[in-house]
Each structure stands twice: as structure tokens, then as C-alpha cells.
C-alpha positions as CSV (number, residue, x, y, z in Angstrom):
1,X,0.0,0.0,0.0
2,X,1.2,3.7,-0.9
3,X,0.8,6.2,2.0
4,X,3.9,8.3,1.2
5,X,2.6,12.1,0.5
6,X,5.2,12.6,-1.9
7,X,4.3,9.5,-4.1
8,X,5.1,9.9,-7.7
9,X,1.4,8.4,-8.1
10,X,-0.3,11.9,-6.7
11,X,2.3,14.0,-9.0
12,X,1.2,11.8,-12.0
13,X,-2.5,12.2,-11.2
14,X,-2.3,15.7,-10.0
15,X,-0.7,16.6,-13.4
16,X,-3.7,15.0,-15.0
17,X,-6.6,17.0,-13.6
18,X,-4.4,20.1,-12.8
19,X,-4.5,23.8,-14.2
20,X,-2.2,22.4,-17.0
21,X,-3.9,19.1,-17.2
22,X,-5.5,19.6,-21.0
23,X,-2.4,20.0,-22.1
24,X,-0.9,17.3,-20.3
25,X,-4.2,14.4,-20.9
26,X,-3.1,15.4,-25.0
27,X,0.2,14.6,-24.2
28,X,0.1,11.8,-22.3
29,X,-3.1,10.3,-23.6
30,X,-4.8,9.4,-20.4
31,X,-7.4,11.3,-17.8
32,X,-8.6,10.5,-14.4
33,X,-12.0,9.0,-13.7
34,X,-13.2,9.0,-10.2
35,X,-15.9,7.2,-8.4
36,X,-17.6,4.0,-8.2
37,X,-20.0,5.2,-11.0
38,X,-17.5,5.3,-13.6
39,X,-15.3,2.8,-12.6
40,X,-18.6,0.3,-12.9
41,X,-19.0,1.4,-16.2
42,X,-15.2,1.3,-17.6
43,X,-15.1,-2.6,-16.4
44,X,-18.7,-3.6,-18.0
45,X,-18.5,-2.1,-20.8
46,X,-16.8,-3.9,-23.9
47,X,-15.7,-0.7,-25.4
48,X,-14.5,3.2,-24.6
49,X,-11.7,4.3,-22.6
50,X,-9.8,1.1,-20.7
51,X,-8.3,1.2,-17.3
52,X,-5.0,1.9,-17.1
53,X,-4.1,2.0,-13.1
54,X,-7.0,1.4,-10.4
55,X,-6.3,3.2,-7.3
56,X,-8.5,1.8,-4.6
57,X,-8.4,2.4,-1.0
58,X,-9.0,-0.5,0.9
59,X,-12.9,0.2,1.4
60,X,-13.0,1.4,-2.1
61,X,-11.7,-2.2,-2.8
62,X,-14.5,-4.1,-1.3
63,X,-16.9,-1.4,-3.1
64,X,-15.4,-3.0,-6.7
65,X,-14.5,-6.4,-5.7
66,X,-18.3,-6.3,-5.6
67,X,-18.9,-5.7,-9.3
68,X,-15.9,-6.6,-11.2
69,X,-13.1,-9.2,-11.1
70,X,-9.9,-7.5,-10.4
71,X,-7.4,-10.1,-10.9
72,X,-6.5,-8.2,-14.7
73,X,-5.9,-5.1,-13.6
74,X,-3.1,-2.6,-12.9
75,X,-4.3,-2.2,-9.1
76,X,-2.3,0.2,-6.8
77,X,-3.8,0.3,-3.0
78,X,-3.3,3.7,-1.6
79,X,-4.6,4.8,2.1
80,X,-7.4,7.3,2.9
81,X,-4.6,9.9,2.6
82,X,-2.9,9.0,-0.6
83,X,-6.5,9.1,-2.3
84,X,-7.4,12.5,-1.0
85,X,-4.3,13.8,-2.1
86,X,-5.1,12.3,-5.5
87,X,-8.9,13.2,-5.6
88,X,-10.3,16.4,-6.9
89,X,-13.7,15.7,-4.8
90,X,-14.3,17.3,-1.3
91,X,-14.9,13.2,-0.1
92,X,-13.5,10.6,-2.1
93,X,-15.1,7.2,-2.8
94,X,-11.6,5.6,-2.8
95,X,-12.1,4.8,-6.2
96,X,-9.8,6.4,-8.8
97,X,-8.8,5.6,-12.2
98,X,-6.2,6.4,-15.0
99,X,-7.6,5.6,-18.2
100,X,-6.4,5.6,-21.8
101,X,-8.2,8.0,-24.4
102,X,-9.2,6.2,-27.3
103,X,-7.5,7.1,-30.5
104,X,-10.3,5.9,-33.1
105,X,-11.6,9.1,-35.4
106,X,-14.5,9.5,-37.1
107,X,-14.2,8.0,-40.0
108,X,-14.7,4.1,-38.0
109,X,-17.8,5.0,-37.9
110,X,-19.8,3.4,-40.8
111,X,-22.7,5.4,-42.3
112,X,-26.3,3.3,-42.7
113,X,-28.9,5.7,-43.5
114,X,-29.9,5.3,-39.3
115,X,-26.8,7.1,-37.7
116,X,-27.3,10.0,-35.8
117,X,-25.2,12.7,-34.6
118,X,-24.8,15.9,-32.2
119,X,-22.5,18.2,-33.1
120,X,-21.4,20.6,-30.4
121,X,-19.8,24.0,-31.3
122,X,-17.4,26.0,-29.2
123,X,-19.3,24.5,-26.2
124,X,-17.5,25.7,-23.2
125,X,-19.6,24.7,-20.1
126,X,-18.4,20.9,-18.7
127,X,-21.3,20.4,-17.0
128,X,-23.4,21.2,-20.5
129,X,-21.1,18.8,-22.0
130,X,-21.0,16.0,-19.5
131,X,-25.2,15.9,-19.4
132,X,-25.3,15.9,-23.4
133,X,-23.2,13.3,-23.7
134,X,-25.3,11.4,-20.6
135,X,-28.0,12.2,-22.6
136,X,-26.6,10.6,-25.9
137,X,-26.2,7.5,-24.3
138,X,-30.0,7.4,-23.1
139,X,-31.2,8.0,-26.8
140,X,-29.1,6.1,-29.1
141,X,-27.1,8.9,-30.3
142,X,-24.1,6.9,-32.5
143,X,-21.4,9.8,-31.6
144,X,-21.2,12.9,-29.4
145,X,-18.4,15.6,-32.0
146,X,-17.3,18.7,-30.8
147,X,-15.1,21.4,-32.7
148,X,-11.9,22.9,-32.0
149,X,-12.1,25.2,-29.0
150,X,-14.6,23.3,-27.3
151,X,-14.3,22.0,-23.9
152,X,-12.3,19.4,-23.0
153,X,-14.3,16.0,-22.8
154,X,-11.9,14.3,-21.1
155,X,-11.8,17.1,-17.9
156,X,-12.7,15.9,-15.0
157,X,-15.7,17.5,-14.2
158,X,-16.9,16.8,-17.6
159,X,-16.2,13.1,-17.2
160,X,-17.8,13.1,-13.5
161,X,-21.2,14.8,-15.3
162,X,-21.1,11.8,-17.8
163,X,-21.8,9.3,-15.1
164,X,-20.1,6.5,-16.9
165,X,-21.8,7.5,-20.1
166,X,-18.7,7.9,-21.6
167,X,-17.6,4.5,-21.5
168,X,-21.1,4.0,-23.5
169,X,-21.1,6.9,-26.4
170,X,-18.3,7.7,-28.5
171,X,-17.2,11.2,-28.6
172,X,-14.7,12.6,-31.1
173,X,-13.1,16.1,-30.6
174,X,-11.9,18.9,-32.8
175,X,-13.8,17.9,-35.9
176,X,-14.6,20.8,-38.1
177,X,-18.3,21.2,-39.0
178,X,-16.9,21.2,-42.5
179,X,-16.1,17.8,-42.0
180,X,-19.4,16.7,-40.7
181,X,-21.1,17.9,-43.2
182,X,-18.9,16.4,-46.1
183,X,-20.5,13.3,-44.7
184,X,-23.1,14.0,-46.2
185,X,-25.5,13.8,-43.4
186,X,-28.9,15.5,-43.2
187,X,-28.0,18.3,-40.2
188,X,-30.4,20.7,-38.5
189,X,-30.1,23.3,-35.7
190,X,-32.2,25.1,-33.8
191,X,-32.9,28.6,-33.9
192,X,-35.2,31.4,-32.7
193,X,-35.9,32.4,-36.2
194,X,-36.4,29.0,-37.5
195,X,-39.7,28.2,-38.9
196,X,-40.6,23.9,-38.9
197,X,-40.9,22.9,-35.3
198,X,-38.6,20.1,-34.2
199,X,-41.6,17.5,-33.7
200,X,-42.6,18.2,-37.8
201,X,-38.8,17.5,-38.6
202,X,-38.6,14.1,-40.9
203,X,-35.4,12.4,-40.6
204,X,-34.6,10.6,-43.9
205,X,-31.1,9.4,-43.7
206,X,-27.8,9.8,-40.9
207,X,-28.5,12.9,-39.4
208,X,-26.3,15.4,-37.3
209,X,-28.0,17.8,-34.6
210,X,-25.8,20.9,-34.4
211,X,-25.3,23.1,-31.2
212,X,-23.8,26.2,-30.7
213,X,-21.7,28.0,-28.2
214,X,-23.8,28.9,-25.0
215,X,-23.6,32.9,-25.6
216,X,-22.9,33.0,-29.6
217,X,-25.0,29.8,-30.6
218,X,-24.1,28.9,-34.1
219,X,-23.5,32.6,-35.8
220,X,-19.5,31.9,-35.7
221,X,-20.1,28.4,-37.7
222,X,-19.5,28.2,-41.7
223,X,-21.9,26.5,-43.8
224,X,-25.2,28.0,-41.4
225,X,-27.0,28.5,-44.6
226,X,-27.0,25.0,-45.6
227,X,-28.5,23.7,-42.6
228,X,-32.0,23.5,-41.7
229,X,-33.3,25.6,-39.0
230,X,-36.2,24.2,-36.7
231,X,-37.5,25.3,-33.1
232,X,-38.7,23.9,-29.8
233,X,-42.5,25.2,-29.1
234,X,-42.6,26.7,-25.7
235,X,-46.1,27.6,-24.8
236,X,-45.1,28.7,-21.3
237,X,-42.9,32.1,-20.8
238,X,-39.2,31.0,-20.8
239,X,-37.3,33.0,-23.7
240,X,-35.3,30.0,-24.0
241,X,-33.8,27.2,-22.3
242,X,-30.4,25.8,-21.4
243,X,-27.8,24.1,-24.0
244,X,-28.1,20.5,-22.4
245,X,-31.8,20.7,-21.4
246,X,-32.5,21.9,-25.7
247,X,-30.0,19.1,-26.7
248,X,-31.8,16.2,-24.5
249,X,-35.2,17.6,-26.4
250,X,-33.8,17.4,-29.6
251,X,-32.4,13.8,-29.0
252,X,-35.4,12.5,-27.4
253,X,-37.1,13.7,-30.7
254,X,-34.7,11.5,-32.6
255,X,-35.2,8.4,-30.6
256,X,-38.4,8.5,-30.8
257,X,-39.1,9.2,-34.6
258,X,-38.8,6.6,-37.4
259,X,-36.5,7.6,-40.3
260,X,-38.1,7.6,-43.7
């Protein structure tokens, strides 16, 4: 068991989820996952980011011995102390992991006529990003994208807003919306101004549903005038509602219609 303070482990995982910890996660390829939550869904699922190096305290042990077999794994057993060090969390689970990024692009994805697609562009909130991507994984969305200068995904508290749903929906980052749209993919956003509302949109082959930054929406984006513009109806008095809580609307619309 580590309980040195001075443990080359917390430097490593410190570095990861640090002020300069973008920059290092690109370098390094790896980012830290905390929680039982996440580390349930990173042994269960067959693919997304794998474990690199486990660090359990001895009750967060027992807490995974319960759901996973352990005997493959890279496990390092650090005390109460060690982990808090480590953790970015107020009060650790004792549960903390270094996984690998995958290094798949977009093109693995094969088109069908049935894929769909959110776009996310120059989002910067992690929360926003973490509950879209949660949200992806509860309707079936094939691939979360986001453009260059969008959030990190792989952030901690963009990973800890995921709840596991990472492990679950693909995500690809710094994809210009040029690129998705040379897919040839039916794409649609929504906007104040647009006319069809989002329950009259007819999906007829793999889709994209694009998103813009929180203050600027989509006005910064090239090709705008070749997408189609559709709205939410909102017969109460909001003006508007929040990136993540628009984005869950949009892809509970696509889950739930049948393409034609």
C-alpha cells in the first residue's frame, strides 16, 4: 500500500486534472475518472476508454471487488490519505482511475442511413457537456463531436457529469463542421428564427443535430445557410432554455421518430 505524501502516483494524477492538465491528458493520452460510478461502467462495458491504473483504498476495494473481477488489472492500494491527495472531490469514494483516451476518429464510424449525430460547437460549459453526452447515451445517439475550442471531454468534471456515459457513447473532438457535413448527413439546428418545429422534422437518412456555443450559438459556424433551421415550441414564458436541457429535447425527438 502507498501512504507516502510525496508519491510519484499523486504528481502523475495531480498533473492530470491540474491547471495544466489539457495540455498534459493530449500529451500523455490518459485522464482521471473518479468514483464508483465510472469505474462500474469502464469494467462492464466492452468498449470506450480502458483502465490503465486502479487506485483503490482499501474500502473502495470491497466497493469493486463487488462488481468486477480485479485479478486483470493494474491495481495500486493507496490509504485514505494518498486518495485525497489524488482526488479532486471534497470526499473521495476511494475509487480512482487512469484511463487511456481512445485514439479511433470519425471515419470508424460506418454510415447506414440510421446514424445519428450531435455536433457541439465551441461549447465551453463541462457540465453542459457531461449531461449531453449522458443524454446521448440514453437515446441512441451513435457519436457525441465537438469542434476545436470546445471544452475538454476528457476534464474531470466533464467526465464526473457523464456518469459513466462515456464508456457508452463515442465522442470525437476537434472535428470541423466542415467535416461533418462532407459526410453527407442530413444536419439541422435550432434557432429562434427558425420556422418547422422540431416534432414536424422528418429524418430521412444519418443525421447530425448541431449546437452552438452557449452565448454566440451557431452565428461563428461556416456552412449555417446549408442547414435546416427548426425550433422547440414553448407555450409557457421562458425565452429560452439551457444548452443541455434543448440538446436532451432534440435527441429524445430523434429516438423517438422513425426515419423515412
Amino acid at each position: 500500500m502507498i501512504e507516502s505524501l510525496n508519491s510519484p502516483h499523486i504528481a502523475r494524477v495531480k498533473a492530470l486534472i491540474g491547471s495544466r492538465g489539457t495540455k498534459e491528458r493530449k500529451s500523455s493520452g490518459h485522464f482521471v475518472a473518479e468514483g464508483l460510478q465510472c469505474a462500474r461502467e469502464a469494467l462492464v462495458a466492452s468498449s470506450g476508454p480502458r483502465i490503465e491504473t486502479l487506485y483503490l483504498t482499501p474500502s473502495g476495494r470491497n466497493k469493486v471487488e463487488q462488481i468486477a473481477d480485479l485479478s486483470a488489472l493494474n491495481v495500486v492500494e493507496v490509504s485514505d490519505e494518498v486518495m485525497k491527495a489524488m482526488s479532486e472531490t471534497i470526499t473521495p469514494q476511494g475509487i480512482l482511475a487512469v484511463c487511456s483516451i481512445p485514439t479511433s476518429s470519425l471515419e470508424s464510424i460506418v454510415l447506414n442511413g440510421t446514424r445519428k449525430f450531435v455536433y457541439l460547437s465551441e461549447i465551453q460549459d463541462p457540465g453542459n457537456a457531461g449531461t449531453i453526452i449522458r443524454s446521448a447515451d440514453a437515446f441512441g445517439i451513435d457519436a457525441v463531436i465537438t469542434s476545436p475550442g470546445s471544452v475538454d471531454l476528457y476534464s474531470p468534471k466533464v467526465v464526473r457529469s457523464t456518469a459513466g456515459s462515456l464508456w457508452h457513447t463515442p465522442v470525437f473532438e476537434n472535428v470541423e463542421l466542415a467535416t461533418v457535413l462532407a459526410l453527407g448527413v442530413q444536419a439541422f439546428t435550432l434557432a429562434a428564427e427558425g420556422q418547422k418545429p422540431l416534432k414536424d422534422l422528418k429524418i430521412t437518412k444519418d443525421c447530425v443535430a448541431i449546437f452552438g456555443n452557449e452565448a454566440r450559438g451557431l452565428a461563428t459556424a461556416q456552412g449555417v445557410s446549408s442547414i435546416e433551421q427548426v425550433k422547440i415550441s414553448m407555450p409557457g414564458n421562458a425565452e429560452s432554455l439551457n444548452l443541455s436541457a434543448a440538446a436532451t429535447i432534440v435527441m429524445y425527438h430523434l429516438a423517438n421518430i422513425p426515419s423515412s
